[in-house]
Legacy VTK file of the C-alpha trace (Angstrom):
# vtk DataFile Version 3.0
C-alpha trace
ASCII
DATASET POLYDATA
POINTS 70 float
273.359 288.048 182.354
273.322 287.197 178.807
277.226 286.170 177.614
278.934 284.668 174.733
278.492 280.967 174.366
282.265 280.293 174.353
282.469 282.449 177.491
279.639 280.587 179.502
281.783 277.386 180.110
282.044 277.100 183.764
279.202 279.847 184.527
275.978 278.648 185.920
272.953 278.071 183.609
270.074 279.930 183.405
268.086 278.222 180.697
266.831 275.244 179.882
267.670 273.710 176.402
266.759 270.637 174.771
267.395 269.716 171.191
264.211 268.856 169.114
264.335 266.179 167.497
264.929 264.601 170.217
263.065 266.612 173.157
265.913 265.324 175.411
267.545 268.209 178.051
270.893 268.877 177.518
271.554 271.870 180.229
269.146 272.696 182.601
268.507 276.331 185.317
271.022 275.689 187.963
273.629 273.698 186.203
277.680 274.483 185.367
277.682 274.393 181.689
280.896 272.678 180.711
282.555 272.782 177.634
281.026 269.255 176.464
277.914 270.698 176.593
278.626 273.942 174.530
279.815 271.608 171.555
277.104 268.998 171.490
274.633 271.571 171.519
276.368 273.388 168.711
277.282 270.462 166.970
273.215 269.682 167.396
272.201 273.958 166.154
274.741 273.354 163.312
272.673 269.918 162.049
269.874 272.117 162.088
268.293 270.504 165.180
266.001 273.019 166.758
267.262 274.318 170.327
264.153 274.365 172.238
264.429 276.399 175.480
267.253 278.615 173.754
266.992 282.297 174.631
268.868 282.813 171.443
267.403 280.265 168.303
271.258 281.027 166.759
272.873 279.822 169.995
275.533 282.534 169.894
274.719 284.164 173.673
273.373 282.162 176.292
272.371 283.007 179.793
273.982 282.335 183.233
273.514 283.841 186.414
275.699 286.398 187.382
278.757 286.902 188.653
279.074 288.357 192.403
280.436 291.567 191.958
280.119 291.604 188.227
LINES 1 71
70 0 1 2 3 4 5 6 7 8 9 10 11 12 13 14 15 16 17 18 19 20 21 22 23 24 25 26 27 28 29 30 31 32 33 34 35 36 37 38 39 40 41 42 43 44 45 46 47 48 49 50 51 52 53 54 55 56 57 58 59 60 61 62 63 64 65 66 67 68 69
């Protein structure tokens, strides 16, 4: 499901997103995206890095697997 980026810390990723410059993988499919995360790829959107991977180039929504029973 796609959610809020504020509201996918703790959810499970389901994207994988690497800032370019440098190429490097910040979350990857399968991981619990913490709240670290969430601000150093913001902080890296804001600088005008480019979010490759990113279902949304803004970085506003973000998916994650769903919730059983949600």
């Amino acid at each position: 499901e796609q959610v809020a980026v504020d509201a996918a810390v703790g959810r499970i990723s389901c994207e994988s997103i690497a800032s370019y410059p440098p190429g490097v993988p910040a979350l990857l499919p399968g991981e619990r995206i913490g709240a670290e995360t969430i601000a150093y790829l913001r902080e890296l959107a804001d600088s005008g890095a480019r979010l490759h991977g990113a279902s949304d180039p803004n970085f506003e929504t973000i998916n994650v697997l769903a919730e059983e029973g949600g």
